[in-house]
DRENBAGU-178453 format. One line per field, with one value per residue (C-alpha): residue in one letter; y, z, x. Coordinates in nm, 2 decimals, padded with zeros to 4 digits. Last residue first. Example, Ala and Ser with C-alpha at 12.3 -4.5 7.8 and 13.67 -1.06 7.14 Angstrom:
// residues 2
rest: (S  A);
v: (-00.11  -00.45);
w: (00.71  00.78);
u: (01.37  01.23);
// end
This chain:
// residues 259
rest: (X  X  X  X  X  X  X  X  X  X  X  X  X  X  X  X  X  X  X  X  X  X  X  X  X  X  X  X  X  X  X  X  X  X  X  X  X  X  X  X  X  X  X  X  X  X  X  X  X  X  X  X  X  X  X  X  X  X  X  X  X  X  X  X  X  X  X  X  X  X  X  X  X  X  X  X  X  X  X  X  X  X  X  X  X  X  X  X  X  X  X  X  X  X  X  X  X  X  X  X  X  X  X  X  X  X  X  X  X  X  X  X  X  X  X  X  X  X  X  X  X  X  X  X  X  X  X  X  X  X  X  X  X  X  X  X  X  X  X  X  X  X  X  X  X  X  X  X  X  X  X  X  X  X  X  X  X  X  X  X  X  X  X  X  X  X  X  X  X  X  X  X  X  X  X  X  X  X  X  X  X  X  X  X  X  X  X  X  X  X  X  X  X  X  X  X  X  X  X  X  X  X  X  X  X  X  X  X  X  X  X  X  X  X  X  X  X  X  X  X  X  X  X  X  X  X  X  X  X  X  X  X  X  X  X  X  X  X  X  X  X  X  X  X  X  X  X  X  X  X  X  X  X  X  X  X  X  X  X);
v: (02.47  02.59  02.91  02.77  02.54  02.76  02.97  02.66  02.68  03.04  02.95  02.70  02.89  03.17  02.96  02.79  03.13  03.22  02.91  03.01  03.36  03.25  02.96  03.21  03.44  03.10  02.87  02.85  02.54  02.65  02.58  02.82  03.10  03.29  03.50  03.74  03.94  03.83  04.00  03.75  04.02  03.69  03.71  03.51  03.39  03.24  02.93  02.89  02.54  02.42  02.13  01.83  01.53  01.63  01.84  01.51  01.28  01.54  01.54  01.86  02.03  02.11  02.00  02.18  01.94  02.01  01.79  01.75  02.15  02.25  02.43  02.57  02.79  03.02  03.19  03.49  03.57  03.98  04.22  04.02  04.22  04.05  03.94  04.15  04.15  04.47  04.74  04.79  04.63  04.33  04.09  04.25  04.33  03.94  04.04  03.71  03.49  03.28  03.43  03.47  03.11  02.99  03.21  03.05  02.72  02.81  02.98  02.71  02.41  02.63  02.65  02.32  02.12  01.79  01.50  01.70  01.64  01.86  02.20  02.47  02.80  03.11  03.42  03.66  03.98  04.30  04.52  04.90  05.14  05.46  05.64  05.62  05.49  05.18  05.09  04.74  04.91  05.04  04.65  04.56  04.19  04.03  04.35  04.11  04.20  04.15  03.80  03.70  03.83  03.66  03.34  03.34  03.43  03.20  02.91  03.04  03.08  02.76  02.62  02.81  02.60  02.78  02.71  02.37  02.08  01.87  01.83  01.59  01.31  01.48  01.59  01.51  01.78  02.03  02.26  02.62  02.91  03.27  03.51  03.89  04.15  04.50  04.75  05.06  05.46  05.47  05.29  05.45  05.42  05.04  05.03  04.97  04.63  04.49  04.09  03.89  03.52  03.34  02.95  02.79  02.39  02.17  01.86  01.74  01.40  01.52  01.87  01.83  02.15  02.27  02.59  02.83  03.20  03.37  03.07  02.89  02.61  02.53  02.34  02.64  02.56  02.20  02.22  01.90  01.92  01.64  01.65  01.94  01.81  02.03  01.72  01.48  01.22  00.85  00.87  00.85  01.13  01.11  01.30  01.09  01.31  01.31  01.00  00.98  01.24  01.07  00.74  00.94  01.08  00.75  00.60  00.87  00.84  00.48  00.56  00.86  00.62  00.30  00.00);
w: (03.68  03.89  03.72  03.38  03.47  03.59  03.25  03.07  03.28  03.18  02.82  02.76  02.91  02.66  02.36  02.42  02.41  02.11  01.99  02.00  01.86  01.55  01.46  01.52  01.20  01.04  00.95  00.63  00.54  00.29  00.54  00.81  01.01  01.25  01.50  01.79  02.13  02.22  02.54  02.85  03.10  03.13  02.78  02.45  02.12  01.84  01.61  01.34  01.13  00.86  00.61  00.87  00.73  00.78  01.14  01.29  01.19  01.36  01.62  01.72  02.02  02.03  01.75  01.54  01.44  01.12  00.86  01.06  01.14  01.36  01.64  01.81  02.12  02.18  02.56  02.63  02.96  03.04  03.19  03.22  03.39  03.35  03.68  03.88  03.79  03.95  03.76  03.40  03.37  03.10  03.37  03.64  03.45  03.37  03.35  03.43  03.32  03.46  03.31  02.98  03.00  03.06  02.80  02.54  02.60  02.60  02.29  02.11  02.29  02.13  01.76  01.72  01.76  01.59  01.73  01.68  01.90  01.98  01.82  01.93  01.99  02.03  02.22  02.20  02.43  02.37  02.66  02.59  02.50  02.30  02.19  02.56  02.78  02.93  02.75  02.87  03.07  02.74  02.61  02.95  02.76  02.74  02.53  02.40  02.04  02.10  02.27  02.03  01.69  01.82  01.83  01.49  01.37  01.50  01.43  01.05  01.01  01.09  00.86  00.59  00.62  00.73  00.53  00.58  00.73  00.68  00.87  00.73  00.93  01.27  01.54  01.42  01.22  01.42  01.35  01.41  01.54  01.62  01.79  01.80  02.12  02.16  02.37  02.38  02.40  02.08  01.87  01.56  01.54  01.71  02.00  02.08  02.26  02.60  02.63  02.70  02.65  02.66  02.60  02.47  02.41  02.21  02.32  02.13  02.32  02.42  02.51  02.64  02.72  02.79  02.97  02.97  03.08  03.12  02.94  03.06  03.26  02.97  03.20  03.38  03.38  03.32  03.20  03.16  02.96  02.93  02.54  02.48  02.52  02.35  02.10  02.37  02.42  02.29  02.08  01.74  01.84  01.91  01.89  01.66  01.33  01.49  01.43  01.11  01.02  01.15  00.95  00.65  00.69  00.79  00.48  00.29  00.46  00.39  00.01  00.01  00.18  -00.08  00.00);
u: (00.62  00.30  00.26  00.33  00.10  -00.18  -00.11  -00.22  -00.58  -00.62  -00.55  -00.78  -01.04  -00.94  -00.91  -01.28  -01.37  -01.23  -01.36  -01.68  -01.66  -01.41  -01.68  -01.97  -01.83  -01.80  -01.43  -01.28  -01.11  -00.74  -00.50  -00.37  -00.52  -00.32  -00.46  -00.34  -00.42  -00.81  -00.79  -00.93  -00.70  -00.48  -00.33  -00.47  -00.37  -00.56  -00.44  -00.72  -00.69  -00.86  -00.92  -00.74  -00.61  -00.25  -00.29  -00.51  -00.23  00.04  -00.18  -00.38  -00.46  -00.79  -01.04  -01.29  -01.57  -01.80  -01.56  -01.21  -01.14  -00.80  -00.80  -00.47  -00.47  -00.17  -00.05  00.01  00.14  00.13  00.41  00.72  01.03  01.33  01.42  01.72  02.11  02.27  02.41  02.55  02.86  02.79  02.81  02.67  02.33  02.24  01.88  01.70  01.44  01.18  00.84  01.03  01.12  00.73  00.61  00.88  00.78  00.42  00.45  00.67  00.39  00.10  00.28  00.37  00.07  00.14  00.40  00.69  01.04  01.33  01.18  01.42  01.28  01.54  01.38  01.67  01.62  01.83  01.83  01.96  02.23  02.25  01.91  01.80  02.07  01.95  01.65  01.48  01.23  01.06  01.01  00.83  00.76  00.45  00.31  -00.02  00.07  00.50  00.44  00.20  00.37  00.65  00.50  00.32  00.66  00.86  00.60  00.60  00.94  00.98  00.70  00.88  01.20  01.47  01.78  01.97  01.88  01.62  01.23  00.97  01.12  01.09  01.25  01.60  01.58  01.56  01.31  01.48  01.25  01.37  01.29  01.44  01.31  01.48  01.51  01.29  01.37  01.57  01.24  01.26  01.63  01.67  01.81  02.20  02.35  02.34  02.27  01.97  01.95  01.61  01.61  01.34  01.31  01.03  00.92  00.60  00.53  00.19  00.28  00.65  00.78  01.15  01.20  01.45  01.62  01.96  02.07  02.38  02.16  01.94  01.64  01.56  01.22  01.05  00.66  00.52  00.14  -00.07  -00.28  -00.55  -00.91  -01.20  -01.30  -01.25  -00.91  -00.93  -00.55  -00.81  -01.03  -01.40  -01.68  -01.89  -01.80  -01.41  -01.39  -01.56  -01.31  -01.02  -01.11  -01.14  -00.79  -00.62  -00.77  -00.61  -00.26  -00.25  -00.32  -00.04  00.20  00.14  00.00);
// end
């Protein structure tokens, strides 16, 4: 049998799955996978955390170091991420170049962190217009079973929330936590036939015909969206699972807390 055969039997089996409520690995339509939240796991990073979300392991680590703003931002520091898939992580993934799915994840990511204001970017200048804070979120996927984009954000959440500003060693005062204003955190929905599904498989990610990734902070502000394959999804779609993102959220935010 060939692989694109086996995949499409897979696909309709997955949508009559999900067409009775079910998913094929037995969790509920609204059910995200177990979530293990280890911090400070990259012990020369100034921040880190490594996520497992179902057997998806991907790493952050935060490193801060003094550098000059930007010149329409002189007052601010400055905040980079960056995504690399490694290929060891899965089959699909080779070296070389960035693939677009990584820049995708990195930039879905950043665009979180940077629309719900996680990060204090104006208390990261040092000397306005000459010196300031420049924070590099770097995402490394270790292991993908499906869901990328959620366990990247919460991985890079959770080392954000736990990092520090290493001021003594670049001169410039004492070392104190970097100051983290909101926690954003991404929910991804993918359509099989009428049902949108949490937390996606890698299985559930290739047969689905939609998916709608929205981010959320702990004031219940919708901050960010990202739609991806070609399904469209209602008016009332967007309302209801923005809501289902935001409970979602507050309970992923618990573990952060608790990690």
């Amino acid at each position: 049998m060939s692989d694109e055969v086996a995949a499409e039997i897979l696909a309709t089996h997955l949508l009559e799955l999900a067409k009775n409520g079910r998913r094929l690995d037995g969790r509920g339509l609204d059910e995200y996978r177990p979530v293990k939240i280890t911090r400070g796991y990259a012990g020369n990073a100034d921040g880190s955390a490594l996520v497992d979300l179902g057997g998806t392991k991907v790493l952050c680590g935060v490193k801060l170091e003094v550098g000059s703003p930007f010149g329409d931002t002189p007052n601010a520091g400055v905040l980079t991420t960056n995504a690399e898939l490694v290929p060891l992580s899965s089959p699909d993934y080779e070296p070389g170049p960035p693939s677009l799915q990584s820049i995708e994840v990195s930039r879905v990511v950043d665009r979180a962190i940077r629309a719900a204001e996680a990060v204090d970017l104006a208390g990261l200048s040092i000397v306005p217009g000459e010196k300031c804070w420049i924070c590099y979120v770097d995402i490394h996927v270790l292991d993908d079973l499906g869901n990328l984009i959620d366990a990247a954000l919460l991985a890079a959440s959770s080392a954000l929330t736990g990092a520090t500003l290493p001021a003594k060693r670049f001169g410039v005062g004492e070392d104190a936590p970097l100051k983290v204003l909101h926690v954003p955190i991404e929910t991804t929905f993918v359509r099989l036939g009428d049902s949108l599904l949490v937390d996606p498989t890698t299985e559930e990610q290739d047969a689905a015909q939609g998916r709608l990734t929205i981010a959320t902070d702990e004031l219940g502000n919708v901050c960010a969206m990202q739609k991806g394959k070609v399904g469209a999804f209602s008016p009332q779609d967007v309302v209801d699972l923005a809501e289902r993102a935001q409970a979602h959220g507050d309970r992923l935010r618990a573990v952060i807390r608790g990690a």
